[in-house]
C-alpha positions as a LaTeX table, in Angstrom:
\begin{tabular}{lrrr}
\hline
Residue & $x$ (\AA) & $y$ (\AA) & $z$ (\AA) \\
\hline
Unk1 & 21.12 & 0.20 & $-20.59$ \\
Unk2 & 19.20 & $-1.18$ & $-17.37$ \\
Unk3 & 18.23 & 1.64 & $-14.79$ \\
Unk4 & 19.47 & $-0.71$ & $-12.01$ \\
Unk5 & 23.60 & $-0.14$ & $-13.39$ \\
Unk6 & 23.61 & 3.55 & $-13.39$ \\
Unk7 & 25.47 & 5.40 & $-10.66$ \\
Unk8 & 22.75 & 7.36 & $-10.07$ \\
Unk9 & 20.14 & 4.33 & $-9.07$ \\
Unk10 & 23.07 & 3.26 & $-7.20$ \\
Unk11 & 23.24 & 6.16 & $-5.33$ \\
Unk12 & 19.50 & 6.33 & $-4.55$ \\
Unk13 & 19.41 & 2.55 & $-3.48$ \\
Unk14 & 22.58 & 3.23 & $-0.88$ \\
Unk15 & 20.72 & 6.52 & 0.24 \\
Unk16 & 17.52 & 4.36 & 1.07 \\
Unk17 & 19.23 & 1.62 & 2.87 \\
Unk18 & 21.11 & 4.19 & 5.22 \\
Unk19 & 17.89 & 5.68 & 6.11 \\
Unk20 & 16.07 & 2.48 & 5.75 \\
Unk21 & 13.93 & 3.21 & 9.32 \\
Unk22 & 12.90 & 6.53 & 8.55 \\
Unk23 & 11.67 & 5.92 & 4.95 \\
Unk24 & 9.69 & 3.06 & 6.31 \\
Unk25 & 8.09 & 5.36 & 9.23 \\
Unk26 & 7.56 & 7.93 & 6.85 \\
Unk27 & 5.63 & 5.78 & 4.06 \\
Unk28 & 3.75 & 4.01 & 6.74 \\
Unk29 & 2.52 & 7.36 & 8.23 \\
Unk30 & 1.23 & 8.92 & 4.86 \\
Unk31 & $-0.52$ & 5.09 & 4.24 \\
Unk32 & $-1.98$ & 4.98 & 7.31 \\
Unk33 & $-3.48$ & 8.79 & 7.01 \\
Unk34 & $-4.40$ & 7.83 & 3.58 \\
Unk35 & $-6.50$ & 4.35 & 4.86 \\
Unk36 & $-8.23$ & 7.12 & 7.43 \\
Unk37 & $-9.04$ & 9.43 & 4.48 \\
Unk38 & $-10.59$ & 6.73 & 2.48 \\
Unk39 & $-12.10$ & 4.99 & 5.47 \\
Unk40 & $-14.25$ & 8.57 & 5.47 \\
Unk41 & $-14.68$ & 9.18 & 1.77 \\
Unk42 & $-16.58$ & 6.50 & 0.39 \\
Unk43 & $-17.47$ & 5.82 & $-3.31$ \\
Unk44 & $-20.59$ & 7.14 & $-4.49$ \\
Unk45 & $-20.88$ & 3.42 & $-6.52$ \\
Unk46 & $-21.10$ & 2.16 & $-3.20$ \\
Unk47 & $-24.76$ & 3.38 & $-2.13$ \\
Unk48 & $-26.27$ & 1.09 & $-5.05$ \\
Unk49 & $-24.22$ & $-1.55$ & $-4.06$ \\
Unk50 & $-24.47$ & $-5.05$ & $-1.96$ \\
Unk51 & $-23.12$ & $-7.65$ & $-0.53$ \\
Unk52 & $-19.43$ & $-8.49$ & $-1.53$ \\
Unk53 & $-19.50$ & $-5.81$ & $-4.17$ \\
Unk54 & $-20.29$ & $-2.96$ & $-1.01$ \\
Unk55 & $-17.63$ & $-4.64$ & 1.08 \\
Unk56 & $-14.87$ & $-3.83$ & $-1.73$ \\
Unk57 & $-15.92$ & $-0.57$ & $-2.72$ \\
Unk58 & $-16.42$ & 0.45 & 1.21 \\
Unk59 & $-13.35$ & $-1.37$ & 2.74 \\
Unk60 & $-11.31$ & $-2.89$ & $-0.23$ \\
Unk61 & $-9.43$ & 0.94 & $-0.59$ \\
Unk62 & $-8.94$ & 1.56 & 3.13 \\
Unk63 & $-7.38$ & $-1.90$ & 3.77 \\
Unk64 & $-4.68$ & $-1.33$ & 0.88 \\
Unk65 & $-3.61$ & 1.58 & 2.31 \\
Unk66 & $-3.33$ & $-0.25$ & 5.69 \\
Unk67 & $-1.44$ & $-3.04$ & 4.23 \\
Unk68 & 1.10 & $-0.66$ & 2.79 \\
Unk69 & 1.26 & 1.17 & 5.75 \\
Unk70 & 1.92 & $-2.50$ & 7.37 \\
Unk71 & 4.93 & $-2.87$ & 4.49 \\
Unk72 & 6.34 & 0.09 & 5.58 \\
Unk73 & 6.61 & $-0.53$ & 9.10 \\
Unk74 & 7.83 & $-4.42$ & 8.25 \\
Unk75 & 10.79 & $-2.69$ & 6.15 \\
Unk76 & 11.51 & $-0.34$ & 8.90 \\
Unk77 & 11.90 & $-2.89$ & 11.38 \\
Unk78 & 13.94 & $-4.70$ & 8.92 \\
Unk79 & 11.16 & $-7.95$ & 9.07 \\
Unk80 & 11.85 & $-10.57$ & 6.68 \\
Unk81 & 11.44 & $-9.60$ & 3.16 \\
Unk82 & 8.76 & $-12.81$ & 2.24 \\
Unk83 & 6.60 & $-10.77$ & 5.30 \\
Unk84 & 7.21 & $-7.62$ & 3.80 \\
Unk85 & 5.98 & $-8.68$ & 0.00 \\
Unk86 & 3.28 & $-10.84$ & 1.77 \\
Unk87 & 1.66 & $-7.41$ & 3.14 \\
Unk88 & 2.34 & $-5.63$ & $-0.48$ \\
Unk89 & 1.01 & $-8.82$ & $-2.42$ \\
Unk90 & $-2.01$ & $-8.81$ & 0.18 \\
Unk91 & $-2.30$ & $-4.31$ & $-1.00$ \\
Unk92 & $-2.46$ & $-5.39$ & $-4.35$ \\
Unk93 & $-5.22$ & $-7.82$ & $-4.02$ \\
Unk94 & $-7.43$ & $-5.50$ & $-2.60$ \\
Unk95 & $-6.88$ & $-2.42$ & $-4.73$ \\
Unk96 & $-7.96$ & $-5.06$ & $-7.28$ \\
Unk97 & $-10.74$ & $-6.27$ & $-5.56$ \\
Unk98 & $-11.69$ & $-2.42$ & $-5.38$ \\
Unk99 & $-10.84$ & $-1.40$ & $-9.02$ \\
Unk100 & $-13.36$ & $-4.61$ & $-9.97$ \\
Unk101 & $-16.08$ & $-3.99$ & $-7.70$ \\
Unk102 & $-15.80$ & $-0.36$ & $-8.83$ \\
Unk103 & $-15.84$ & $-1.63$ & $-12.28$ \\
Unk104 & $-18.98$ & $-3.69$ & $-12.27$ \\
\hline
\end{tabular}
């Protein structure tokens, strides 16, 4: 049985959409003081590291969390969904390009 047919998902998905601008606020807010956080705590990888490889581990973290922080004010402002999963899409690249930098 798929989560998306039971009532209770149902319930939770109508919840959301009635408080659509607040949930967006509200995960944009903890992103963005998340992005500040890791803006200030750096890797300890990243002292050894140059070129592209410090860029990721120094930035790659902080700009994911402002991307998502960027997704959650696009789906407060009710901004087209391709916008919206452009910023997400755009968070997932670079929490990858972090997790590989961090990994080599």
């Amino acid at each position: 049985m798929s989560t998306e047919s039971t009532p209770r998902a149902s319930r939770i998905r109508r919840a959301l959409a009635r408080h659509r601008r607040a949930v967006g606020i509200t995960g944009a807010a903890l992103a963005l003081a998340l992005a500040a956080l890791w803006v200030v705590v750096v890797p300890g990888e990243a002292a050894e590291a140059q070129g592209v490889q410090y860029f990721a581990l120094r930035w790659a973290h902080p700009l994911c969390w402002l991307l998502l922080a960027v997704a959650g004010v696009l789906h407060a402002s009710r901004a087209p969904d391709r916008l919206r999963d452009a910023a997400l899409w755009a968070a997932l690249a670079a929490y990858g390009a972090f997790l590989l930098a961090l990994a080599l």
